[in-house]
Every structure is written in structure tokens, then in C-alpha cells.
C-alpha positions in Angstrom: -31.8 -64.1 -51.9 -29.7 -66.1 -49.4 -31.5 -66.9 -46.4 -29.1 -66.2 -43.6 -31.1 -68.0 -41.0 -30.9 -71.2 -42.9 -27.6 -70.7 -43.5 -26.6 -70.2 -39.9 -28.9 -73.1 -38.9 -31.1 -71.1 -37.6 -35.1 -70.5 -36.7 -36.3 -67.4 -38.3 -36.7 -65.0 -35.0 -36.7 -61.5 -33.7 -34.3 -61.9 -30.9 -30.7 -64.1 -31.0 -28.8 -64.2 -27.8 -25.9 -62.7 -29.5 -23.5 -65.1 -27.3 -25.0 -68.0 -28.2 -25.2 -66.8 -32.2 -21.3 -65.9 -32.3 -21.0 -69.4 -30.8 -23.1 -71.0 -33.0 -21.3 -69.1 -35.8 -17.8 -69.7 -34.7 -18.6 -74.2 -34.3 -20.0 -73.6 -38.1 -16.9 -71.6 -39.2 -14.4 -73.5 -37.9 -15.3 -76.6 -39.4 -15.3 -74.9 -43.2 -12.7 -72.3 -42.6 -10.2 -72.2 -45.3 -7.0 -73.2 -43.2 -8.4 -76.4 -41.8 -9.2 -77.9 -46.0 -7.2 -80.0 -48.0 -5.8 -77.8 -50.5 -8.4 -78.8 -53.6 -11.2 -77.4 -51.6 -10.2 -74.1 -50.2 -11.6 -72.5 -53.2 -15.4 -73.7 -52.0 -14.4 -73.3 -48.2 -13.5 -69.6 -48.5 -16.9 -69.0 -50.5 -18.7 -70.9 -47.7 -16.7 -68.9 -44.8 -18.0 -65.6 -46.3 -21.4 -66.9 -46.6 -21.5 -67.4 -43.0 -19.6 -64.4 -42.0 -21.9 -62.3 -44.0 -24.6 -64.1 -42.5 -23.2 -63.9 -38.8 -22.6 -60.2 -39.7 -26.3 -59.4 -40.7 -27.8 -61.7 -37.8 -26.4 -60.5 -35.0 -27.2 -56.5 -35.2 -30.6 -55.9 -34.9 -31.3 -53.5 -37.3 -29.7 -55.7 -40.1 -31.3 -59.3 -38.8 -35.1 -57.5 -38.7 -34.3 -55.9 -42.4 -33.3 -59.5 -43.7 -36.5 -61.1 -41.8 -38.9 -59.3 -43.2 -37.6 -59.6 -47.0 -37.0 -63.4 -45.9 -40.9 -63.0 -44.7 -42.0 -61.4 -47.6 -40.0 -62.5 -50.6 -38.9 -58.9 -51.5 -36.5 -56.3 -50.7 -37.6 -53.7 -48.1 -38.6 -50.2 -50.1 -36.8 -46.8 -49.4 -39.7 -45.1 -47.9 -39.0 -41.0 -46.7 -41.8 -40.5 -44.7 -40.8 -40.0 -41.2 -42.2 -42.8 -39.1 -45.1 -41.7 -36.6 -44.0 -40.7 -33.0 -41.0 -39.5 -34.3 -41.6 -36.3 -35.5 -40.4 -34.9 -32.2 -37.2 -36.1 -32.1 -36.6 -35.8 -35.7 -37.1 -31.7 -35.2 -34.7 -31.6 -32.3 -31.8 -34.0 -34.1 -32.2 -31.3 -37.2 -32.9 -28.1 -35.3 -29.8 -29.3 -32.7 -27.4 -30.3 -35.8 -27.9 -27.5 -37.5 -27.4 -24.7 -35.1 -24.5 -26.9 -34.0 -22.9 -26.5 -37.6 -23.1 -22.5 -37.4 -21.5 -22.6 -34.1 -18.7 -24.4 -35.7 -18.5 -22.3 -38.3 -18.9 -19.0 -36.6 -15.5 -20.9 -34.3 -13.3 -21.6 -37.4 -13.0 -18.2 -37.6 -12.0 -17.0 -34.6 -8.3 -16.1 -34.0 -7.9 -14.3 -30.5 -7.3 -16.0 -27.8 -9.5 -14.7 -25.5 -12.7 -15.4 -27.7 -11.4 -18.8 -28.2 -11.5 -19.6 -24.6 -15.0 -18.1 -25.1 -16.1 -20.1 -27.7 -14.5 -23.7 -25.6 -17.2 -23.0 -22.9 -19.9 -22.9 -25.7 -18.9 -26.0 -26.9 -18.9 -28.1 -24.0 -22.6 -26.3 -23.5 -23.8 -27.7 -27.1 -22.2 -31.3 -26.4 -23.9 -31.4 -23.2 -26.7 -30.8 -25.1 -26.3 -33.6 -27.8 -25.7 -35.8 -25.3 -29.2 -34.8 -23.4 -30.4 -35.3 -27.3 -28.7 -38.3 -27.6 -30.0 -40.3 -24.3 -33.5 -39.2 -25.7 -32.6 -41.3 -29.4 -31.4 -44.0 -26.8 -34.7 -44.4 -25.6 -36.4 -44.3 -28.3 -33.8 -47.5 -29.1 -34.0 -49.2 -26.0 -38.1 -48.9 -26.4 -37.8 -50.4 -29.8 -35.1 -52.9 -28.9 -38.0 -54.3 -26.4 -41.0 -54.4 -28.0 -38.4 -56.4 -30.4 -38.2 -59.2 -27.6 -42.0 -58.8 -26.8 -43.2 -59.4 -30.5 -40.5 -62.5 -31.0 -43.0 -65.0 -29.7 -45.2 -64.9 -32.5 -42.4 -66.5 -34.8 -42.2 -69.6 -31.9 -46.1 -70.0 -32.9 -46.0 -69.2 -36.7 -46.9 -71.6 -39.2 -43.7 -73.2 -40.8 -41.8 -71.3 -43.5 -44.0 -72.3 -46.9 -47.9 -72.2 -45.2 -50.4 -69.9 -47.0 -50.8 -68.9 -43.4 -47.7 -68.1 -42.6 -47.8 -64.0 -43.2 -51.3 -63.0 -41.8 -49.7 -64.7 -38.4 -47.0 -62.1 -38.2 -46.9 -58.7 -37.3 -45.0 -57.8 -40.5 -46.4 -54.3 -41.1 -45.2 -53.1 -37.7 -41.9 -54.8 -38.3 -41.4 -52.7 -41.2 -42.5 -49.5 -38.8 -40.0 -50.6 -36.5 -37.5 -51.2 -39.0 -37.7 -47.6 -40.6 -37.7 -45.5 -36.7 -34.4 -48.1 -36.7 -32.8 -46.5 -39.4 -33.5 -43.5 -38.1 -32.3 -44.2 -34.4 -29.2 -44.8 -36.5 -29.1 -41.8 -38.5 -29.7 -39.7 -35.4 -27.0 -41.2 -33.3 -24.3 -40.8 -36.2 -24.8 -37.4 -36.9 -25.1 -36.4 -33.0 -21.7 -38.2 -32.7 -20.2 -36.4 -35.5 -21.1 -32.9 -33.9 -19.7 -33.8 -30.6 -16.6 -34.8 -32.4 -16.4 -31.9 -34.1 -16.9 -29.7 -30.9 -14.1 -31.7 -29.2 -11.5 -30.7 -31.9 
């Protein structure tokens, strides 16, 4: 597995200043990009120019870099667990109770022809996507709660052992990580298929 911090130059960490990371990226970039190689070595420039795209690409969204941490941390690739994570179970109800009784409205509207009941059904929808979007600042939070207890737990990687030590993985907080990680992916989830009803109720 390609270590994308090492690739990028880069401290294995939590947080990136995502400024400083796409300027980091673009100094590394443009000294290997294909157009600036004698002609012999654009074959090897490209391949290095996606190496650090892809790696620029994973780092600087959050979800991705803390993925790639912890199988950089742990030497393995991050299993694809079901369980819900814990204090989720709330929001996880609401997202399916919300989506689904979203999809019979739009169902029970793709069939209505009059006019007058389609005037009807207009006001309903702009009910429901208030209420996604009520649903939807909810998933934010959960994010933006995530996103800083992110920032908080960064500061054990400035104190870790160096990549290598026996010591190196009882000093991190790996398991929660992986917590974190998995109510990520389901921050994620949640926000794509709230967006995809309130397109649906816009059409």
C-alpha cells in the first residue's frame, strides 16, 4: 500500500490545513508534471503526477485521509462493518423513516394528472424538503461534531512515537478512529440520499 503522506511529504496527521496541502501538492506537481519533462521521461512523470494527484485526492477530504491513516496505522485495509455506530441510531431511523415516506409521496405524485391536485401535491413537496433540510442540518452536526473532535484528537500524532516503534499503536486512539470513520461514512450516506429526495421533490 502506498503511503500517501510520505508521498506528499507529509507527517502522518488528523488535520491538513487544506490551503497549505493543495499548495504543498501543487510545488510537488509542478516540478514532475508531464509538460515540464524532456520527452524520454514523460512516461515516469505521468505515473508520478497520478501518484500525487491520487494522494492529494485522498489527503485533503477528511473521510478519505482518516480511512488511509488508520490502514497506514495499522498495516491493513479497514473492514466493511454493518453495525450502525453508537449514537447514531437516532438519526439513522429518521434518515430511513424520512426517505422512505418521501419515496411514496413521489410515487403517489407521478401519478397525478389534474391540475388542481398537482398544485396540491407542490405545497406537499416544499413541506417534505423543508423537512429534509431540518433532517439534513441534524446530519451536519453530527459532521461538524465529528469534524472537531478530528482537530482535538490530532495532537496525539505530534506526540507519537515515530512510524516503526513497537509503541507506536497503543499511543494512538485508533479504535475510536475507526468509530469515527464508520459514523463518517454514514454522515455521507445520509447527506446523499437526503439530497437525492430533495432533488427529486424539486422536479
Amino acid at each position: 500500500m502506498t503511503d500517501y503522506f510520505a508521498l506528499l511529504d507529509e507527517p502522518r496527521r488528523l488535520w491538513f490545513d487544506p490551503e497549505a496541502l493543495k499548495t504543498k501538492f501543487n510545488a510537488l506537481s509542478t516540478r514532475i508534471h508531464p509538460d515540464h519533462v524532456r520527452e524520454g521521461e514523460k512516461a515516469a512523470a505521468s505515473q508520478r503526477y497520478a501518484e500525487l494527484n491520487a494522494a492529494y485526492t485522498c489527503l485533503r477530504e477528511p473521510k478519505d485521509r482518516l480511512a488511509h491513516l488508520l490502514e497506514c496505522e495499522t498495516g491493513c485495509a479497514l473492514k466493511d462493518v454493518q453495525r450502525i455506530p453508537s449514537g447514531t441510531m437516532d438519526i439513522f431511523m429518521d434518515v430511513g423513516q424520512s426517505c422512505r415516506d418521501v419515496d411514496a409521496f413521489l410515487s403517489e405524485r407521478a401519478k397525478v394528472t389534474s391540475p388542481l391536485l398537482k398544485v396540491q401535491y407542490f405545497e406537499k413537496a416544499m413541506d417534505w424538503t423543508d423537512k429534509l433540510n431540518t433532517l439534513q442540518k441534524r446530519v451536519n452536526e453530527r459532521r461538524d461534531s465529528l469534524m472537531n473532535e478530528l482537530r482535538q484528537l490530532d495532537s496525539f500524532w505530534n506526540s507519537a512515537p515515530p512510524v516503526g516503534s513497537p509503541k507506536r499503536a497503543t499511543a494512538l486512539p485508533l479504535e475510536r478512529l475507526e468509530e469515527i470513520y464508520r459514523v463518517m461514512s454514514y454522515v455521507a450516506r445520509w447527506t446523499a440520499q437526503i439530497q437525492e429526495r430533495i432533488v427529486q421533490l424539486s422536479l
